[in-house]
N, C-alpha and C positions, 0 to 999 in steps of 0.2 A: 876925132881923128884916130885911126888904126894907122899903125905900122906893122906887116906880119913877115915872119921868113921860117923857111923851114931848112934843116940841115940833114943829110943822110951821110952820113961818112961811113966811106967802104960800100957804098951804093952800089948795087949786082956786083962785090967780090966776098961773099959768104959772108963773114959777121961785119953786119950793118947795123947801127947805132944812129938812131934818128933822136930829131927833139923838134918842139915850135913854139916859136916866141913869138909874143902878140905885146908892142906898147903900145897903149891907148892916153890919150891926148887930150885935156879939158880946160881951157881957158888957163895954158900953163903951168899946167898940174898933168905929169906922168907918173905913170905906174906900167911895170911890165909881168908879163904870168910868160910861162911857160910850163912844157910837157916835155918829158922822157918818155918817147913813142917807141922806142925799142926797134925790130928788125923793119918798119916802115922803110920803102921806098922814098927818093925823093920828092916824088910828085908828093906822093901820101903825105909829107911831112909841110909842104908847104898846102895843102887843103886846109891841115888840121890847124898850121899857124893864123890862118883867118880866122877857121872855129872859136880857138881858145881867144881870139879877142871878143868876139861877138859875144860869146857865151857869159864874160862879166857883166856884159850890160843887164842894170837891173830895171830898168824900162825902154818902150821904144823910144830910136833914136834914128837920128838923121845921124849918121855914119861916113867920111871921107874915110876909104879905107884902102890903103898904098902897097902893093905887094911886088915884089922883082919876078914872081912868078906870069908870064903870059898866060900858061896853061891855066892858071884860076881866076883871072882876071878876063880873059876872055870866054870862059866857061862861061863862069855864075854873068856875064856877058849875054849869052846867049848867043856867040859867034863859033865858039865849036862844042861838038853834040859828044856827051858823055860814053864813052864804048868802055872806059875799067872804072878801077875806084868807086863804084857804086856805092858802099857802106860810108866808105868817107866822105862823098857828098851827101849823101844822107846826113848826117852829122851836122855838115856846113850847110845845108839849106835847114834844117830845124834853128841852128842859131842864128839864122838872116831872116827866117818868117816874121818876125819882130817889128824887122827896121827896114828904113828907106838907105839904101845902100848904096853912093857913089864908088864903082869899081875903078880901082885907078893903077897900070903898071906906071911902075918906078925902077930907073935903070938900076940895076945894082953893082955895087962897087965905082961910085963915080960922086963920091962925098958927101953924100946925104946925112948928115949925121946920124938921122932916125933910122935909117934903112942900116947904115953901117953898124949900130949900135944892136939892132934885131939878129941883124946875120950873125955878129958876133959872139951874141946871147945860144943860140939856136947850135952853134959850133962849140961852144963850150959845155952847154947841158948836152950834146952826144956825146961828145970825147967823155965827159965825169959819166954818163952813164946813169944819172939822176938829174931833177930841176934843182939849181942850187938856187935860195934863197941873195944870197949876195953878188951871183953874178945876175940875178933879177934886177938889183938894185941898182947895179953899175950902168944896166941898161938906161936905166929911168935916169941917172943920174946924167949921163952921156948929155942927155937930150935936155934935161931941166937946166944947163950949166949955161945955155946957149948957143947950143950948139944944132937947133932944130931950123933947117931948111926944107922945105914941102918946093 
């Protein structure tokens, strides 16, 4: 199981500071990565929050993978037809060639532990302007404590 969110803060008002955070999810065992994506757009940031989960996996897998984004979940869907972001789908379909992928929106901000713990993560590595190791952990830990509702 994937949890991914991407954050752009200051989104189209001149310095934008993105990031994306990707928990992934194994028989009760979390672990979160994240990216410092820099002047990325929001869409951009949440493509690449999918990316950086798929990209850990070190063999194929069967994938439940939850995102508050429509725009990427009905994409990589096959319900709407790609017209920007070309390189950053590129990206996300090299790390999906892999695996058997369940795309799934998840509302956001409406108590999911996992989802709220990713946005969270995603919002703090823009505002710091780097991936912080510790607010990686807080993420996993959000969700390892009990706190994980799909």
């Amino acid at each position: 199981m994937i949890y991914c969110d991407g954050s752009s803060l200051g989104n189209g008002r001149g310095e934008t500071r993105a990031a994306a955070v990707a928990l992934l999810g194994w028989r009760d065992k979390w672990r979160a990565f994240g990216e410092y994506l820099g002047s990325a757009t929001n869409q951009q940031a949440e493509i690449a929050a999918a990316a950086v989960g798929l990209e850990k996996l070190t063999e194929p897998c069967r994938v439940r993978l939850l995102s508050d984004s429509r725009y990427v979940v009905e994409t990589m869907s096959g319900r709407f037809r790609r017209k920007a972001n070309h390189e950053w789908w590129a990206r996300l379909d090299r790390a999906a060639a892999a695996h058997k992928i369940s795309w799934e929106w998840i509302k956001g901000h409406a108590g999911h532990a996992a989802q709220e713990a990713v946005d969270l993560a995603a919002r703090n590595i823009a505002a710091a302007g780097r991936a912080d190791a510790e607010v990686l952990r807080e993420a996993a830990a959000a969700v390892a404590d009990g706190g994980h509702r799909a």
